[in-house]
N, C-alpha and C positions, 0 to 999 in steps of 0.2 A: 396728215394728222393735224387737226388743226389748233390754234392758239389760241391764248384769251385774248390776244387783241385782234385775232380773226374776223372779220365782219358773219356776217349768218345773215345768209339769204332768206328769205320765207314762200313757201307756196303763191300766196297772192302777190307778189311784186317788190314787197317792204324788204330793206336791209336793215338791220338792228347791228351799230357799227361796230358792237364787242360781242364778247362773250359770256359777260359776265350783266346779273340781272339783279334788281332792289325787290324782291317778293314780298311780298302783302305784309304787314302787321297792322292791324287795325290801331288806326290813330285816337278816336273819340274824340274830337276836335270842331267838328262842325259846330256853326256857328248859326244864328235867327233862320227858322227856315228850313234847317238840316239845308244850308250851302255853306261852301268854303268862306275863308275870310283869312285873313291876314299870319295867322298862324299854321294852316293849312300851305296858306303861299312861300310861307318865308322857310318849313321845312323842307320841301319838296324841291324849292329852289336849290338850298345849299345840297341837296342830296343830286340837285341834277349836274351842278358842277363838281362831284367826285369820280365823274368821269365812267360811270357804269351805261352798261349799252341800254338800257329799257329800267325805265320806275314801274313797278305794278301797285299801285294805290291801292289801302287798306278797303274793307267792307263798303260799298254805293249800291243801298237799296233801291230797289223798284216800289219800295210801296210804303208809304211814311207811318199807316197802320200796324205796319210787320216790320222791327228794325230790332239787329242784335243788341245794340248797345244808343245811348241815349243818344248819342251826339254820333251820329251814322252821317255823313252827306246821302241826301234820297235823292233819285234824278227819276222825274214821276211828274207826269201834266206839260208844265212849260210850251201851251199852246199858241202864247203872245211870244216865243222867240226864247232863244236860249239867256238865263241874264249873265251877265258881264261878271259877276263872280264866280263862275264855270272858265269862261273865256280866258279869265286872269289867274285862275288855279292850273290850266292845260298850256300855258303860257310860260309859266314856271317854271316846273316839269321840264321843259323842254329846250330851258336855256342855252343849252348848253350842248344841244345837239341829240341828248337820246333821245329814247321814245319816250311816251307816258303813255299805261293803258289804264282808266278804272276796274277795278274789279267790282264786276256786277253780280247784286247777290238777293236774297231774300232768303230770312233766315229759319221757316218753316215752324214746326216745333221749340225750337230754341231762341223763339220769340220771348224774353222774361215776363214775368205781372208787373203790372197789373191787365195785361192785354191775352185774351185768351187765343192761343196761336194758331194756323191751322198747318193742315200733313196731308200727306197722300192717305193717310187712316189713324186715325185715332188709337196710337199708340203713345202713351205717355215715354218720357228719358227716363232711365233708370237712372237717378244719380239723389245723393241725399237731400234734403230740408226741401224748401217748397219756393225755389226762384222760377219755376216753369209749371206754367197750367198742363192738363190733360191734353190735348188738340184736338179741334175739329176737323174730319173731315172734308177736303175739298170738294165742293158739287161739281162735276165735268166741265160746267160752264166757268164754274172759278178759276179751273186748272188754265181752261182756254185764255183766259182774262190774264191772269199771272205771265202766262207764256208772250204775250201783247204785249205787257209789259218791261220785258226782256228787250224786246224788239224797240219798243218806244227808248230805251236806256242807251241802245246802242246807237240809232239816228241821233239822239241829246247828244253825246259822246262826239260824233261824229261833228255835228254840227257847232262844237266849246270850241274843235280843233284840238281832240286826245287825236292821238296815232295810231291808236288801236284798242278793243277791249278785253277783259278775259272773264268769262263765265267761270264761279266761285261753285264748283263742283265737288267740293270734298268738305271735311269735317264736321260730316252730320245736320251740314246746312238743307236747306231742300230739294237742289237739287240730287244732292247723296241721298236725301231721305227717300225719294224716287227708285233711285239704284238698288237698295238695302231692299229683302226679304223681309226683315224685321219691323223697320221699319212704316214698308211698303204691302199690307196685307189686302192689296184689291183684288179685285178678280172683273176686270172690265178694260176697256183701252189704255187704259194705264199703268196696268197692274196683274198681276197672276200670272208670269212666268217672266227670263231675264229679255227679251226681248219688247215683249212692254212697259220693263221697268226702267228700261233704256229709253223710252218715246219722249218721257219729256223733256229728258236732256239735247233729242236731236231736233224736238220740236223749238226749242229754245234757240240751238244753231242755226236752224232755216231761217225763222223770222227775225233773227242778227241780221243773217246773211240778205234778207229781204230788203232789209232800211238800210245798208251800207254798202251793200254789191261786193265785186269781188276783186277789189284792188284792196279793202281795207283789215288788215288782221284782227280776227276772232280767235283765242286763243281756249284755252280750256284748264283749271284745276283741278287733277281726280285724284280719287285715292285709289293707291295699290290694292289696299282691303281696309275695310274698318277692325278688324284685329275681333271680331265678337263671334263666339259660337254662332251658326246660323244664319248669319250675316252677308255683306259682300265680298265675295272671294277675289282673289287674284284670276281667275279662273273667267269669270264675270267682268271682268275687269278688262280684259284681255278684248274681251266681245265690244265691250265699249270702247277701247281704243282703235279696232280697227272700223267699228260706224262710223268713230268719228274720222279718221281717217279720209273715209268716204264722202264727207258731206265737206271738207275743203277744209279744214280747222289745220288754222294756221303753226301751233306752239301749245303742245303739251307738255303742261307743267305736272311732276307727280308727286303723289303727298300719301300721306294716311293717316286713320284715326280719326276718333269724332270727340261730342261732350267728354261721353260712358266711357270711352276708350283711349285717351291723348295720346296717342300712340308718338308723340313729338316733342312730351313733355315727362313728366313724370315714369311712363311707360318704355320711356324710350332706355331707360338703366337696367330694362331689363334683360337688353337685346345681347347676341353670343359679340362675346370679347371680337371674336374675328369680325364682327359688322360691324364696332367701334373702329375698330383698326382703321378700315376702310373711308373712315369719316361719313360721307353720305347714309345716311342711312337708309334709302330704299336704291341701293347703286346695282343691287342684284335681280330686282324687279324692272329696275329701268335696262338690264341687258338683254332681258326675256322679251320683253316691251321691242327693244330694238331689232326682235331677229322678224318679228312681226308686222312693222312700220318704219317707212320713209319720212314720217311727219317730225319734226323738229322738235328734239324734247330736252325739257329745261330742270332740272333738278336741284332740289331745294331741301333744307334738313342736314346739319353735322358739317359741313365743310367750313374747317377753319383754320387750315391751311395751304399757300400758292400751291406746293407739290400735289396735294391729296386733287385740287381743284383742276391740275394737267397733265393728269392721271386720271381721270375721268374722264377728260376730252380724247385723249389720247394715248397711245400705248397699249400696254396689255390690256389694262381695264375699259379703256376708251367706248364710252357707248351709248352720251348725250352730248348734246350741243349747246349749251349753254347754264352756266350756273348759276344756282339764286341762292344770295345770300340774303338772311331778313335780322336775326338779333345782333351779329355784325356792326349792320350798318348804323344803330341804336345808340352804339354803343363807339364805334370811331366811323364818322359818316362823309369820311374821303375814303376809307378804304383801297375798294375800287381803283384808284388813280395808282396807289402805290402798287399792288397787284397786277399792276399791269405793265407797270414799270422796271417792276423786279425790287423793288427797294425795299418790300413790306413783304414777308415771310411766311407770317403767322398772325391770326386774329388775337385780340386781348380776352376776348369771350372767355368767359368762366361760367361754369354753372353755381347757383344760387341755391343755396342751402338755410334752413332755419334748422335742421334736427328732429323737424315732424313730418315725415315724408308726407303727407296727404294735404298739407298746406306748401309745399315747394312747388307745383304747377303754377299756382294762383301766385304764389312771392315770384317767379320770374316775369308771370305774365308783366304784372307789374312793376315791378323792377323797370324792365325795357320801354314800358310803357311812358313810366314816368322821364326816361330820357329823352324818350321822344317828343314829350311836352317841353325840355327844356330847349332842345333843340329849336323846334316850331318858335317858341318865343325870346329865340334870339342867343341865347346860352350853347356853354359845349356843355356835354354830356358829364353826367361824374359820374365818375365808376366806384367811387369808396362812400357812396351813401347808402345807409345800413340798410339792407332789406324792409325790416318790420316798419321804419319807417313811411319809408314809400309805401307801402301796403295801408297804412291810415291814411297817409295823403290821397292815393290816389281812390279810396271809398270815399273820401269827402269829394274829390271834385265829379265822381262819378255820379253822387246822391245830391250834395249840397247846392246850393243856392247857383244858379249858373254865374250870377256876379264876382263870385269869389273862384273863378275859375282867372 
């Protein structure tokens, strides 16, 4: 049964020396360029000295035309040589011994305006007011182009000196939008039944696996389901785990929910008192997951307490290998160190409430967000600043002048 200070082997060769993982939250901090700089460095550092086994870095697109949020790092071109503010971001990271993988992403559809985004088809988000254009359509050869690009991200990646990557598979990004029926209405190599709607995600894994061979970890983020009539099931999902399985993918991470559906956010209060209980929220999906695959999987969502986190590893419930914590680590970013120690029990994590349920996704996003900017420049986090607050603050640094950021 093993522990959070367990090392966890990996299929291709990599030890990751804990148990315990920094999962994605998108920083929006890039700097000239869409690269890292000094704020990027100086958070990721202190997060690498809390002692957790692997950082997985917020959104790093492929494509500087397609990016979810303003200030994304793009890792795209770089045919003079990787520059040195890559080297010194994977440098940091890794002070301290863990790993650091980028999460590599393109955000499809939920590319914002003023840039009109493209999709496996031209299905508009359902979601209110008008922050997302309709989508275009990808031409075959675009798809093939995109998929290049994956691969180009991963040799970048390889060559800063990250430890490893993880393709950003879930929350209604593009490659989910691939996976999705709903979203996915082709009927060609790509599309029209779940086995081609699976190609470009595996098309995406080979050509990683292409530029980096098979010592270096490719990791994977999927959803369990996107939670929508229609949609991609668990069922689907299942299929995808064991392809990928097969094509050598190092560390499956599991998630769900997209835009239409936050299944991780506001949604998630909807879920039966006994899946609270439990803390992870997809801890039932990752045990079905487990009866199916060898592959090492890392679960993320609800866990905010030591016991709940070795309880998962181990015992009755036991049935991933490694835990991700992301608003956590936001919010007290040593965590980790005491967690493993034994000295630290229980996270400080509270949910974030204003009284209008349909703007509490957005105030938490935020919230956490805005920690994370304090952190980056040098600050500890504060936990007793108001909501609404942050909420203007962080609309202006997201719209305004990038000097006043």
């Amino acid at each position: 049964m093993p522990l959070l200070t367990d090392p966890l082997p990996l299929p291709c060769g990599a030890l990751l020396p804990n148990r315990i993982a920094k999962s994605a939250m998108s920083e929006d901090l890039a700097g000239p360029g869409h690269m890292p700089g000094s704020a990027l460095n100086t958070l990721y550092g202190r997060w690498a000295d809390s002692g957790a086994g692997l950082l997985i870095s917020g959104n790093v697109m492929v494509d500087a035309k397609h990016i979810g949020e303003h200030h994304n790092v793009v890792f795209e071109g770089m045919t003079s040589g990787v520059p040195d503010a890559l080297k010194a971001w994977a440098e940091a990271g890794q002070r301290a011994g863990a790993h650091f993988w980028p999460q590599i992403n393109h955000p499809g559809r939920q590319t914002p305006l003023p840039r009109v985004p493209v999709a496996p088809s031209a299905v508009p988000l359902q979601l209110p007011g008008k922050l997302f254009a309709t989508p275009r359509a990808l031409e075959s050869n675009e798809i093939e182009d995109i998929v290049g690009r994956y691969g180009r991200a991963a040799a970048i990646s390889k060559e800063a000196g990250f430890s490893g990557v993880q393709i950003h598979g879930a929350h209604g990004y593009l490659v989910s939008q691939f996976l999705s029926p709903l979203s996915n209405q082709r009927d060609d190599a790509w599309g029209g039944d779940a086995e081609r709607r699976r190609r470009f995600v595996i098309a995406v894994v080979r050509a990683m696996r292409a530029e980096v061979g098979p010592a270096f970890p490719i990791g994977v983020k999927l959803n369990s389901a996107d939670f929508q009539r229609g949609g991609f099931t668990e069922e689907e999902s299942m299929q995808v785990v064991c392809a990928l399985e097969s094509e050598g993918v190092d560390l499956l991470e599991i998630s769900g929910g997209t835009y239409e559906k936050p299944a991780v956010t506001g949604a998630i209060r909807e879920m039966r008192a006994s899946t609270l209980a439990r803390e992870a929220y997809f801890l039932e999906y990752a045990r079905t997951v487990r009866e199916k695959t060898t592959m090492p999987l890392l679960l993320t969502g609800g866990f905010r307490t030591r016991s709940g986190m070795v309880a998962a590893l181990a015992g009755e419930r036991g049935c991933v290998d490694m835990i991700g914590l992301a608003r956590p680590m936001a919010l007290e970013p040593e965590l980790p160190r005491g967690l493993l120690d034994g000295s630290i029990l229980e996270s400080r994590v509270q949910p974030k409430t204003t009284g209008i349920r349909a703007l509490d996704g957005l105030i938490e996003i935020s919230w956490y967000t805005y920690q994370l900017h304090r952190i980056a420049h040098g600050q500890d986090p504060d936990p007793g600043v108001w909501p609404w607050t942050v909420l203007l603050r962080m609309g202006w640094n997201m719209y305004g002048p990038r000097s006043a950021r």
